[in-house]
Structure formats: C-alpha cells, structure tokens
C-alpha positions in Angstrom: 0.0 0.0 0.0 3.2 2.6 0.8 4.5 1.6 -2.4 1.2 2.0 -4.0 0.7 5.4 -2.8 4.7 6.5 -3.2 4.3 5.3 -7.2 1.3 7.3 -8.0 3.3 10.0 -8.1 5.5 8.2 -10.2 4.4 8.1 -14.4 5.6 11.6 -15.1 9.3 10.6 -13.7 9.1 8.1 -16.6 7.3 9.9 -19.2 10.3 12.8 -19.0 13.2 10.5 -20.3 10.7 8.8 -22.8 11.9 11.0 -25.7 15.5 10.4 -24.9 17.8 7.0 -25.7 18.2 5.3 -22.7 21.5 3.1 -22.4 22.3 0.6 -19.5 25.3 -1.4 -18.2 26.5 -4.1 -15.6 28.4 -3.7 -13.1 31.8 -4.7 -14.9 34.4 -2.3 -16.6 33.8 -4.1 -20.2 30.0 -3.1 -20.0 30.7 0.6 -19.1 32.4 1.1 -22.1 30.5 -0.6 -24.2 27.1 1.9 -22.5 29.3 4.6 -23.9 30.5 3.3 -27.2 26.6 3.2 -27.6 25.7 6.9 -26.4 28.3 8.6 -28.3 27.5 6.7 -31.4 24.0 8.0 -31.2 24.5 11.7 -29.0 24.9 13.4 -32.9 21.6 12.0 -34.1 19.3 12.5 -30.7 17.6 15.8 -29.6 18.4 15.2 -26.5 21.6 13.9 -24.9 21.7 10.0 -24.5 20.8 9.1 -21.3 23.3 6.4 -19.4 22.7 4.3 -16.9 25.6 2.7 -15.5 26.3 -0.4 -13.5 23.1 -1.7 -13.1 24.3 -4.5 -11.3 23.6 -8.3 -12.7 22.2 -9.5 -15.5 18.9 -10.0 -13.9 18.6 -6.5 -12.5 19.5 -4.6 -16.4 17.8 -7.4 -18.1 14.7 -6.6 -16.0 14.8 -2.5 -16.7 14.7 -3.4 -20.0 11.8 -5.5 -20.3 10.2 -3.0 -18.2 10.9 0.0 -20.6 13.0 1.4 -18.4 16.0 1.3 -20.6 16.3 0.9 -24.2 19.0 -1.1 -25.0 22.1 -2.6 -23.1 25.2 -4.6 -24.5 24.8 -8.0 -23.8 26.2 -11.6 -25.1 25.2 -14.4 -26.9 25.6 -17.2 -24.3 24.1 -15.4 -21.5 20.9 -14.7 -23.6 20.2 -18.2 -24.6 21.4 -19.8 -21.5 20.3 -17.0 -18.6 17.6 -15.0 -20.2 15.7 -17.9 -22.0 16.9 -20.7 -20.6 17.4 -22.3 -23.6 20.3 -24.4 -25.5 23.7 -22.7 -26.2 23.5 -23.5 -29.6 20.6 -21.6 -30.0 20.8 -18.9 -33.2 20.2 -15.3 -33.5 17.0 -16.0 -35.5 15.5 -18.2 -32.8 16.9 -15.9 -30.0 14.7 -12.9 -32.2 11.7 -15.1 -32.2 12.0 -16.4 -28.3 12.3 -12.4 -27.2 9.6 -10.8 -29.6 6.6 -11.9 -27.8 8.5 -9.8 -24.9 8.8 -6.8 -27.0 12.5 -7.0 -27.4 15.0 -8.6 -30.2 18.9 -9.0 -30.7 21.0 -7.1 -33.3 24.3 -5.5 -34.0 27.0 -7.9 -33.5 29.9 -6.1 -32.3 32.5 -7.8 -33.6 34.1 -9.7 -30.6 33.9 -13.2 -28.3 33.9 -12.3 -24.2 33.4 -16.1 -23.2 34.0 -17.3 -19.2 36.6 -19.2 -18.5 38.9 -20.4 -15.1 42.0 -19.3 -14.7 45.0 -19.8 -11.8 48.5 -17.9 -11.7 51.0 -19.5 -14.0 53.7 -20.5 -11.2 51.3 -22.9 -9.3 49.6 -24.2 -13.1 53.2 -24.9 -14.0 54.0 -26.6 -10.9 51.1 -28.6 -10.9 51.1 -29.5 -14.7 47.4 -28.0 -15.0 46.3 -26.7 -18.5 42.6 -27.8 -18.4 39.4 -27.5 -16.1 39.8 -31.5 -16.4 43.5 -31.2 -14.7 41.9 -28.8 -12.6 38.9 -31.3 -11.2 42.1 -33.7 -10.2 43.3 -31.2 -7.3 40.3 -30.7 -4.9 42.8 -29.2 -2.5 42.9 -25.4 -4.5 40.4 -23.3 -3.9 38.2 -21.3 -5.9 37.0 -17.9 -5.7 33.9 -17.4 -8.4 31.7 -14.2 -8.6 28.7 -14.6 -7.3 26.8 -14.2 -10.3 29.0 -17.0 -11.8 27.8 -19.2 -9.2 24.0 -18.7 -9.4 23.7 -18.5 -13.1 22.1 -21.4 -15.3 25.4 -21.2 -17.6 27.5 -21.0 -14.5 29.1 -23.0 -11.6 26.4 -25.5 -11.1 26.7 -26.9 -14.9 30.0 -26.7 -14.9 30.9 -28.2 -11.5 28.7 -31.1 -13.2 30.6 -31.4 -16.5 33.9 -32.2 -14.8 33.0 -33.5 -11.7 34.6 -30.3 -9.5 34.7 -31.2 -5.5 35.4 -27.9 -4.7 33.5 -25.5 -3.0 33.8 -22.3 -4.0 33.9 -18.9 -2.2 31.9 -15.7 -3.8 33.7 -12.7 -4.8 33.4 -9.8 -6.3 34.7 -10.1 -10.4 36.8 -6.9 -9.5 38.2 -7.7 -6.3 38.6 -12.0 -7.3 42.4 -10.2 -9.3 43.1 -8.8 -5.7 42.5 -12.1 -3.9 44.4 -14.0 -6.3 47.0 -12.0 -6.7 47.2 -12.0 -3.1 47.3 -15.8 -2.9 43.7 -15.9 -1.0 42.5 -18.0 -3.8 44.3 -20.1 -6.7 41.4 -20.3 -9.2 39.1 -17.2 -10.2 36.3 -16.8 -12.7 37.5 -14.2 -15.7 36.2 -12.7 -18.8 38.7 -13.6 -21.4 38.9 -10.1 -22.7 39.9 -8.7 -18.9 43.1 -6.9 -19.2 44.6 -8.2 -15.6 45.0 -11.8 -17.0 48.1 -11.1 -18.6 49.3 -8.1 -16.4 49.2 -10.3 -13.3 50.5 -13.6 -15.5 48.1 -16.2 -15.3 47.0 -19.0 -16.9 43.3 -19.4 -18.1 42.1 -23.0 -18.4 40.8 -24.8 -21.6 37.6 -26.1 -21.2 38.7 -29.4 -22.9 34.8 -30.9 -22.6 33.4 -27.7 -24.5 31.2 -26.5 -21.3 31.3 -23.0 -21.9 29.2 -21.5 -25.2 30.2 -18.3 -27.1 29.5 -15.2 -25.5 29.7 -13.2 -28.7 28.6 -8.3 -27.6 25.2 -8.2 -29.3 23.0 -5.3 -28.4 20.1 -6.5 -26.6 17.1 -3.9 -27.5 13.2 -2.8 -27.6 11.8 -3.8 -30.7 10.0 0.0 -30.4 13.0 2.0 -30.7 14.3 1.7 -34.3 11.0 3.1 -35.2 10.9 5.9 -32.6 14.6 7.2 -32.7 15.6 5.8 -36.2 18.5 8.2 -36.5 19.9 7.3 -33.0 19.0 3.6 -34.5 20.8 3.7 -37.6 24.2 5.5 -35.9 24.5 2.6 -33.6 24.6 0.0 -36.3 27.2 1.2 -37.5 29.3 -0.8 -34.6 28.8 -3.9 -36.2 31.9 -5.7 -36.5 34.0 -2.5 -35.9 35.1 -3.9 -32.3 37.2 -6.9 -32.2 38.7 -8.7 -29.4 42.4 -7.0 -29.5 40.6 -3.6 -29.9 38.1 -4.4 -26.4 41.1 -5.8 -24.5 42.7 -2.6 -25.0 40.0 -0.8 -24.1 39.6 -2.6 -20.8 43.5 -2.2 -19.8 42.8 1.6 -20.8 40.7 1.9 -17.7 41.9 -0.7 -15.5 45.6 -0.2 -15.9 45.5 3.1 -16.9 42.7 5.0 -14.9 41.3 6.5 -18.2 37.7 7.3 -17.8 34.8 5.6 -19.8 33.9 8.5 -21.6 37.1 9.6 -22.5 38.2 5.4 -24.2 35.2 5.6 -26.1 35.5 9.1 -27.5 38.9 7.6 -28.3 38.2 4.4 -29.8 35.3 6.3 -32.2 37.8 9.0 -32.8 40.1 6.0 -34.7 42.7 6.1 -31.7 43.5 6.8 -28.0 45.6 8.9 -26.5 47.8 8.2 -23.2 45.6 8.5 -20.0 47.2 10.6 -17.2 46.3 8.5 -14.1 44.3 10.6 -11.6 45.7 10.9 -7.8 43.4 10.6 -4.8 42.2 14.3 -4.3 41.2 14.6 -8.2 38.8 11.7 -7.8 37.6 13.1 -4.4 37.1 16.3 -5.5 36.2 15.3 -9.3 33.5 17.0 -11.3 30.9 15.3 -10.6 31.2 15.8 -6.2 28.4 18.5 -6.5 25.9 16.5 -8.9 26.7 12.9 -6.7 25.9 15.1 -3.4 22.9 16.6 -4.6 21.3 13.5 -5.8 22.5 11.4 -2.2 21.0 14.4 -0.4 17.9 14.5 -2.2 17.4 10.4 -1.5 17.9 10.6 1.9 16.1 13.5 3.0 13.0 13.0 0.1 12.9 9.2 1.9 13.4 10.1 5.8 10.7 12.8 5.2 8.1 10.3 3.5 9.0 7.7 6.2 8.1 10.3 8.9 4.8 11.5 7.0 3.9 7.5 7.4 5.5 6.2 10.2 4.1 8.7 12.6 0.8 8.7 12.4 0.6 4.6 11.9 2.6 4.9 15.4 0.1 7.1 17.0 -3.0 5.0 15.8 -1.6 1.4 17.3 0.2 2.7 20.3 -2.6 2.1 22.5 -3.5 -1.3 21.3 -0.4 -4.1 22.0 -1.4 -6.4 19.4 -2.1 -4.8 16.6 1.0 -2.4 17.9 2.9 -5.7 17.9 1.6 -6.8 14.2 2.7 -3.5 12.6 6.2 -3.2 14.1 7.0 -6.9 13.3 5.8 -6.1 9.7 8.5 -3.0 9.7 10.9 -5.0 10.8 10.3 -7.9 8.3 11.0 -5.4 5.9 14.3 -5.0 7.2 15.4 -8.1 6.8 14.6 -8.1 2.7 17.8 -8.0 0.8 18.3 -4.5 -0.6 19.3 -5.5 -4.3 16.3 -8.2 -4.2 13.6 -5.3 -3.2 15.2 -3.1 -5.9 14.6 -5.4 -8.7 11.6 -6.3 -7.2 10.1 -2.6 -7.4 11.7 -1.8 -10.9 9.3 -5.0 -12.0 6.4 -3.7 -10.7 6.9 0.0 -11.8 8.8 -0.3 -15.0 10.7 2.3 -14.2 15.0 2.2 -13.0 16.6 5.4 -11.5 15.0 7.7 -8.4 11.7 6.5 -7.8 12.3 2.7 -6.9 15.1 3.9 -4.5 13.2 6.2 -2.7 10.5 4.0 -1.9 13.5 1.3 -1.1 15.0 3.9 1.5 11.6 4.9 2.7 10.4 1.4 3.9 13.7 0.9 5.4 13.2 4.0 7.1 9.8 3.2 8.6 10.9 0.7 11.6 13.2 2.8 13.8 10.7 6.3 13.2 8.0 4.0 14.7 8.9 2.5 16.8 10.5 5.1 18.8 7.6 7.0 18.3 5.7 4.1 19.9 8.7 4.1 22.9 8.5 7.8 23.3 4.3 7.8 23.6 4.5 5.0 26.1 6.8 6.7 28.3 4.9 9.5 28.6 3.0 9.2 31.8 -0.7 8.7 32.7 -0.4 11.3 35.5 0.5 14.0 32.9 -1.9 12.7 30.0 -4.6 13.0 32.6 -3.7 16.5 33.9 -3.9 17.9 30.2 -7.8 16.2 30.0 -8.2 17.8 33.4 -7.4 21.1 32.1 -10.3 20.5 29.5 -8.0 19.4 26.3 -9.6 17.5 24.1 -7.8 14.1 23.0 -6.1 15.2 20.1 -5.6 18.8 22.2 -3.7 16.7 24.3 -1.8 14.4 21.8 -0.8 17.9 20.2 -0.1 20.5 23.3 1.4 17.7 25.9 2.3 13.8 24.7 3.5 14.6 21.4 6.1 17.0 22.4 7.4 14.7 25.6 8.0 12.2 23.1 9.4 14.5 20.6 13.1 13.9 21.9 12.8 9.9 21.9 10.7 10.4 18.3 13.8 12.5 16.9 16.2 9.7 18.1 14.5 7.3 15.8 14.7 9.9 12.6 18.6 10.2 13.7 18.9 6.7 12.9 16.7 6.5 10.4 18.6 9.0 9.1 21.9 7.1 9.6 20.7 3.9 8.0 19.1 6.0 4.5 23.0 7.5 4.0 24.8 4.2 3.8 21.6 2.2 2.1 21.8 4.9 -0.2 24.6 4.2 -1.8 23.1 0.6 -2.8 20.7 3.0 -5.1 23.2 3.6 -7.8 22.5 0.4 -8.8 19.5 1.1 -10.7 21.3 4.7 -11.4 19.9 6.6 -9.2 23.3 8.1 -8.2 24.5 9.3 -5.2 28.3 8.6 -3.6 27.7 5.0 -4.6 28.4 5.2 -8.2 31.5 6.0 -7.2 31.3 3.0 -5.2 30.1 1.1 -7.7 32.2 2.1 -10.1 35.3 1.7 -8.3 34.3 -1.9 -7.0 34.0 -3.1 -10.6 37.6 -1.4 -11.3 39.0 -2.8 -8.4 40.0 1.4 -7.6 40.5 1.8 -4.1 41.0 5.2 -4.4 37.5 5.6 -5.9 36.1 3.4 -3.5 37.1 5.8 -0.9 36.1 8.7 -2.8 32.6 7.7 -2.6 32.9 6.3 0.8 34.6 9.7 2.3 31.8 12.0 1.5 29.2 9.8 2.1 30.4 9.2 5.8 31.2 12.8 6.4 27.4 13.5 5.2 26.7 10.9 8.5 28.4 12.8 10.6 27.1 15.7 9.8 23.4 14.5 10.2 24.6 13.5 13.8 25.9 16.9 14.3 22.3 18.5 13.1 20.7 15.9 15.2 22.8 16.9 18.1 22.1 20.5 17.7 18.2 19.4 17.5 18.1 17.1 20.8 20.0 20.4 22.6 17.3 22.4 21.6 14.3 20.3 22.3 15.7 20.0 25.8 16.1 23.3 26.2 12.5 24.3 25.3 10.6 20.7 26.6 7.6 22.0 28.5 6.4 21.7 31.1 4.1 19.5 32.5 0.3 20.6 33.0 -0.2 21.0 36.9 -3.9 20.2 37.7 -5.8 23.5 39.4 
C-alpha cells in the first residue's frame, strides 16, 4: 500500500526521459564502455543527450529494466541470452533468440564484432608446478580453492553446470569479479572466474584453463534492444549500427587495460576508440577523484534520496505509530511487519520494485529507502508515547483538552526527543543504504562506489565512501544540535488546578 501510494506520483518521472535513448550497463568495466561506445554513437543523431545508466548490477537487474521499458537497449552476449535469459540451448541462433524475445517486446542485433566467453584461470607459477592446463586437470586437485563471482555461481550457464561437466569437489567462495584479481594475486584464492577479454590476466600472469569438454558457449557483444526503438529514434538507431563488427577482441582488451591499468575514464576510451585512436591517460591521484567534477551532482542526488525518503518515512510512520500505540497487538503486528521489511535484501527489493513499476533510477530507490526508514521512526515513536505518563496525560484532560488537544499540546512534544532519536537513525541507515541506489542509477556517492568496485580502484572506492560518511556525521551533528534544543524548550508539564 506505501509503495502503491509512493508510485502514484511516479508516471511523469518516466514519461520525462521517454523521448531520450536510454543506455544501460553491468556492473563490470567491459559493459561501461560498451554503455558509452553506444551513447556517443547516437549523441549526434538524438535531440536530446543519451541518457546512461551505468552499473546496473547483474544481468537480472538490467535485463529486468529493460523489459520494463526502463532502458532501451544494453550490451549484452550471446551465451548469456540463450542460457540466462531464455533458458534455452547454447547452440541456440540469432534467429531463434529474435523469435524467443519478440513476444516480450524486445530482439537481438548489431553484433559487435568480438567473443567475451568465461573461462577459469590460476597464476601460472602454481599451473606450472602442478602441470594444469585444463578445467579437467583442474577437477584432479580438490585441494585449490576457488574464488567465483557470485553471479557465476548462481547462473544457469555458471558453476552449477560446470561443476557437473567435470566433476569439480570444490567448493567455491563468492567474490566480487573486480576484487577475485586482488584475492588472487594476493594468494587468497588459486582459481578465479574471468572474462577472457579482462586486461589483468596477462598483467598479473596467469593461466586461463581450456575447457577441454566444451562446457562454456560463445559469448559473442550483441546489443540486446526494444523492438519499439528503431521506429521511434531511427536516426539514434541507424548511428548505432554502424558498430557492427567494428570492435574486435584485441581492440576491447585494450579498451579494458585503458581503464583498468591506466585509470582512463569511460567517456574519455570511447570518445577515443570512435575518434580512430587513444591517447595516453594521465592517471588521476586521490584528491582529483575526491574532489572530481561530478562531487556537486553525486551530493545533490544522495541528499535528495535521503532527506525525500526520511521525510516520507516520517509522513507514514508517525501517524501509523500514533493510531496502534494504544492497542499491544495490533502495535505488535505493525512493528513486526516494519521489521520484516528489514530483513529483505536491498538488491532483491530493488529489482523487485523496478518490475512492478517499470521504471530504473529515483523512484524505486526512494520508496526502497523509505520502507527501510519506517521501523526505527515507529517504533521510537511508539517508545517515546508509552513513556509519557498517565499522571501528565490525565492532567492535560483535566485542564479541559480535548484528545487530540492533548496528543498535540502535551504527549506529542514529551515524546518528541525519543521520536527525533529514531529519525537520527533512520537517518543514519538511508545515508549508507543509499549508496546501494546507484545500482539502478539513481546516483548518489555510490556510483562511485560502484564504479570503483567493478575497477578494483581503491582510491575511488574511498572517494565515494569519504563524502558519504562525512554527510553521517554531519546528520549526527544537526541531530545533536536538534536534541539540545528540544531539551532546552521541553515543557512543562500541566499542573492540575
């Protein structure tokens, strides 16, 4: 019913990016640059500037905004679409992948010119040592362990299949694609999952595995699309076909070391690549990404979650809080239902809303960040109205106050400091669950985040972290200042004549 309400308001967030082509991405560095090869391709033949979503997280999540018609078009692959989207065989055609998606209102097109396939691989001291070259060799040496994204693991084209093929014992720990180079560089694994077009396979030497029992189907870049949009932005539609073919393997792999190795921004590698040629990238220090460009838009958009949320969690949690404070069961019911929202993983809620209101970006994080908001506002304001003694509620009816007289002139405002305690958390939780929102590109400190996780940047990681704590601790400071003051001007209780 919150969400109900909260989307109503809703249809004319979609219905302003309608007219605009909207391009999504994972959450990997490969996808980013292919979002942009995509906008820039189009940007001279739109009226509007292309609008990108990046890092959307897994396929499921961007697969689901487009179907919804929240994006128009993403870069995808071959074996993921047969095998994850439709479940089907890996042998399965273009022309029968066409005919599978139309029903859903979308299609495959544009081959980009290039094979990303999965495959293991281990560092090339311990392969050499142990005389591995296949996944078969591998299946012989349960000892090793294995450190898989977690994507890997769950999908239908994944771990599972695989593990089944060659008889793996292993059990493998989930990671992170960006951070698995970290861990086995580190020697905290000795088997990750890779992309074979990553550029750190052959910067940190390792050895990717054959998969001698043909598991593993081509993943040839496709651009997964509406069928609706080559009819309502032709132009855009006809400047993006002209990627077919143009990027092979060698050309992507560069691409990818461009901004893994070399720091170079997304933007900048595909203006490059279109251009006919890259320049060298200038790597960018620790105060340059802090203080970057886009600080002001990125603080803006994390304020405006967080206090849009808080300040719809309080509009509902308040009065629900009055209405079943005085009645312990049904006071029980609605806090335990607050709570159990809690415990719903924030990722699975996300795609969950973006399904039900075809729509990615703002709206399905602030309804996200208001229903985790909901629990701690109510239930202090339940603590704070039960504290509030009978002697004083009945000295304000003795004065002649009506009920809600007395709810607004003498409970209300004794409870105020313990009610302001719970928006102070509140408050706390929306800044850090915020930054799960730029996800589904809603922005905020965690794109940086998100970014920086799927380039394995520390430094980035902490330049979206930073700002993001030092908004927290702000908020406590405001919220510090507020408690002094309420204590300062609490009344005083009614004396009975």
């Amino acid at each position: 019913m919150v969400c109900l309400g909260i989307a109503l308001s809703l249809p004319a967030l979609a219905q302003t990016e309608r007219d605009s082509l909207r391009i999504g991405s994972k959450r990997f560095t490969e996808s980013y640059i292919l979002a942009e090869l995509l906008a820039q391709s189009a940007a001279p033949h739109t009226a509007a500037p292309p609008v990108v979503r990046q890092g959307l997280g897994n396929t499921s999540i961007v697969y689901e905004a487009l179907r919804s018609g929240a994006i128009d078009l993403y870069a995808e692959y071959t074996g993921t679409i047969a095998l994850e989207i439709l479940q089907g065989a890996a042998s399965m055609t273009r022309e029968e992948m066409n005919a599978r998606l139309a029903p859903l209102g979308l299609g495959v097109a544009i081959p980009l010119g290039f094979n990303d396939g999965y495959a293991l691989a281990m560092r090339a001291a311990d392969a050499d040592r142990l005389q591995l070259r296949t996944l078969s060799d591998l299946a012989r040496h349960p000892e090793l362990k294995l450190g898989l994204s977690n994507e890997f693991i769950g999908r239908a084209d994944g771990w599972r299949g695989l593990a089944a093929r060659y008889g793996f014992a292993q059990k493998p720990t989930g990671l992170d694609h960006g951070l698995a180079y970290d861990a086995i560089a580190a020697k905290q694994v000795d088997v990750i999952d890779i992309y074979t077009t990553d550029a750190k396979i052959e910067h940190l030497g390792l050895r990717v595995l054959s998969d001698d029992r043909s598991y593993f189907p081509h993943y040839d870049a496709i651009v997964l699309h509406r069928l609706d949009l080559p009819a309502r932005l032709p132009q855009a539609w006809a400047a993006v076909q002209k990627l077919e073919g143009r990027v092979d393997e060698r050309a992507m792999i560069a691409m990818n070391a461009r901004a893994e190795l070399q720091g170079a921004a997304f933007d900048t590698i595909a203006r490059d690549f279109l251009a006919g040629g890259s320049a060298p990238s200038a790597q960018r220090g620790f105060v340059a990404k802090l203080f970057g460009d886009d600080l002001g838009r990125l603080a803006r958009q994390h304020l405006l979650l967080v206090a849009v949320s808080v300040g719809l969690a309080i509009l509902i949690a308040v009065p629900i809080a009055i209405l079943v404070a005085p009645h312990a069961r049904t006071r029980a019911m609605v806090l335990g239902a607050a709570g159990l929202l809690q415990t719903v993983p924030s990722l699975a809620l996300l795609a969950v809303l973006i399904s039900l209101l075809g729509i990615i970006g703002t709206g399905p994080a602030l309804i996200a960040l208001t229903l985790y908001s909901l629990l701690p506002i109510m239930r202090n304001t339940v603590t704070g109205l039960g504290e509030v003694r009978s002697g004083l509620r009945d000295a304000g009816t003795a004065l002649g106050m009506t009920p809600a007289q007395n709810l607004r002139l003498v409970v209300l405002p004794l409870a105020m400091p313990t009610l302001i305690a719970g928006v102070r958390t509140a408050t706390a939780i929306a800044i850090g669950t915020a930054t799960i929102a730029a996800f589904i590109g809603a922005g905020g400190f965690g794109e940086r985040i998100v970014t920086g996780l799927a380039l394995n940047d520390r430094q980035l990681l902490l330049a979206g972290a930073l700002p993001a704590a030092a908004l927290a601790l702000a908020s406590e400071l405001v919220f510090e200042a507020i408690e002094r003051l309420l204590v300062r001007r609490a009344p005083t209780p009614p004396a009975a004549a």
